[in-house]
KOLRO-138618 format. One record per residue (C-alpha): residue number from 1; x, y, z; residue in three letters. Coordinates in nm, 2 decimals, m for minus. Layout:
N
<NUM <X Y Z> "ALA">
...
//
This chain:
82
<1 <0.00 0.00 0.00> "UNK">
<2 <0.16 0.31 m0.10> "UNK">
<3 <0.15 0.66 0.15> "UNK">
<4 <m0.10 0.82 m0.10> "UNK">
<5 <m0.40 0.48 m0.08> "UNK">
<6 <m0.35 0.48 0.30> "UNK">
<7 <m0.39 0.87 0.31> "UNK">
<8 <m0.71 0.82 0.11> "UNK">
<9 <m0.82 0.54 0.35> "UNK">
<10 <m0.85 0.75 0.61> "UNK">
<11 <m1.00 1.05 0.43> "UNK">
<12 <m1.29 0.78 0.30> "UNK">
<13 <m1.32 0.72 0.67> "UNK">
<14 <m1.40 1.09 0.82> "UNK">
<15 <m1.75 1.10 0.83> "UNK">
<16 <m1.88 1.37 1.05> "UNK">
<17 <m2.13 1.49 0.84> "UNK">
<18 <m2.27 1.17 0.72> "UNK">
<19 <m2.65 1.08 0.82> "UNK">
<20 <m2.72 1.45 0.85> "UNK">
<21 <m3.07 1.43 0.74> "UNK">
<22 <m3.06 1.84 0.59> "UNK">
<23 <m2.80 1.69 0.37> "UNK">
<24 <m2.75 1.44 0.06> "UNK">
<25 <m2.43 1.20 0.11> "UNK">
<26 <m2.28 1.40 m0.16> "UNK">
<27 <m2.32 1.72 0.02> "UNK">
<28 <m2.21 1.57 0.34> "UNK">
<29 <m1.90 1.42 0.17> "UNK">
<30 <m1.82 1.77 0.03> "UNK">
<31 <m1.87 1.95 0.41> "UNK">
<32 <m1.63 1.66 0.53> "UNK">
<33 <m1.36 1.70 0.30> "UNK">
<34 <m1.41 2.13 0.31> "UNK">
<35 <m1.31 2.03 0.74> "UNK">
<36 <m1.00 1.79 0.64> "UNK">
<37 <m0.88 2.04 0.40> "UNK">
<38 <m0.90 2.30 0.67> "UNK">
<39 <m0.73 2.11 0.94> "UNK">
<40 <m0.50 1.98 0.67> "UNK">
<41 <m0.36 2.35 0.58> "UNK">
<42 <m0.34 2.44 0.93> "UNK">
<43 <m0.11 2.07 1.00> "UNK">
<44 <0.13 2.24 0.69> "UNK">
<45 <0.15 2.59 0.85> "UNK">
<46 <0.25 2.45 1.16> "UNK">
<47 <0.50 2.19 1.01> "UNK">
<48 <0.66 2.44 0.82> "UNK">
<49 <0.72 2.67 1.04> "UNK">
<50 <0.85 2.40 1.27> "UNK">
<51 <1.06 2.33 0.99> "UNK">
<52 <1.19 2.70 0.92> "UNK">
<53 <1.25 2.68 1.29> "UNK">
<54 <1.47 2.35 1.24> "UNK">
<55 <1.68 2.56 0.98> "UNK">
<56 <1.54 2.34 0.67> "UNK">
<57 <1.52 2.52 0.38> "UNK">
<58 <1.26 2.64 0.20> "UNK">
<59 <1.39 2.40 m0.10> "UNK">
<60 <1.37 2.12 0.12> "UNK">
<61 <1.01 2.22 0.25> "UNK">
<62 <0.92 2.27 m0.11> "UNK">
<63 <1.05 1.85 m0.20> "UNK">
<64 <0.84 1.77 0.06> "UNK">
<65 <0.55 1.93 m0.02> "UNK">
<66 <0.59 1.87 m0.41> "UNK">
<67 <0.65 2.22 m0.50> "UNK">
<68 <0.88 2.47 m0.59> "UNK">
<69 <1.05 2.68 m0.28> "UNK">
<70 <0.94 3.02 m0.47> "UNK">
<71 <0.55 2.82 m0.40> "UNK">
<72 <0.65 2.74 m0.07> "UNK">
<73 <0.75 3.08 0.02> "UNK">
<74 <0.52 3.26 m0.16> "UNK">
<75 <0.26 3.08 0.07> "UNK">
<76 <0.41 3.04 0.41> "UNK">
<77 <0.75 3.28 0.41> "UNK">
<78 <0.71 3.64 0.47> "UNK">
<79 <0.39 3.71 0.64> "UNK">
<80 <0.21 3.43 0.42> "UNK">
<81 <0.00 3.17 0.53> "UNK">
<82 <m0.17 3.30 0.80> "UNK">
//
């Protein structure tokens, strides 16, 4: 199993919104994944400032992340992020 199919295991998994009766399971999948995303971007803000903190570099944030350091900075360095 590779990282990305266990990843998507446990995204398939959240189900907060699920049963909601106001809502179709399509809708309720959408509101579950709009609350991953959320908490997801707010893990990678964290992390990376962790990592700024750890004196990695932006380059090496940006391989991790699978984008360029000019992305990575562009979002997170300088104010960004937030």
């Amino acid at each position: 199993m590779s990282a990305n199919s266990a990843a998507l295991d446990h995204v398939e998994a959240f189900r907060w919104r699920q049963g909601d009766p106001a809502l179709s399971d399509s809708e309720a999948r959408l509101y579950d994944l709009g609350v991953l995303r959320s908490v997801l971007e707010e893990a990678v803000e964290i992390a990376v400032a962790d990592a700024r903190a750890d004196g990695v570099t932006w380059a090496k944030i940006g391989d991790a992340l699978g984008v360029t350091h000019q992305a990575v900075i562009k979002r997170y360095g300088r104010g960004g992020g937030h």
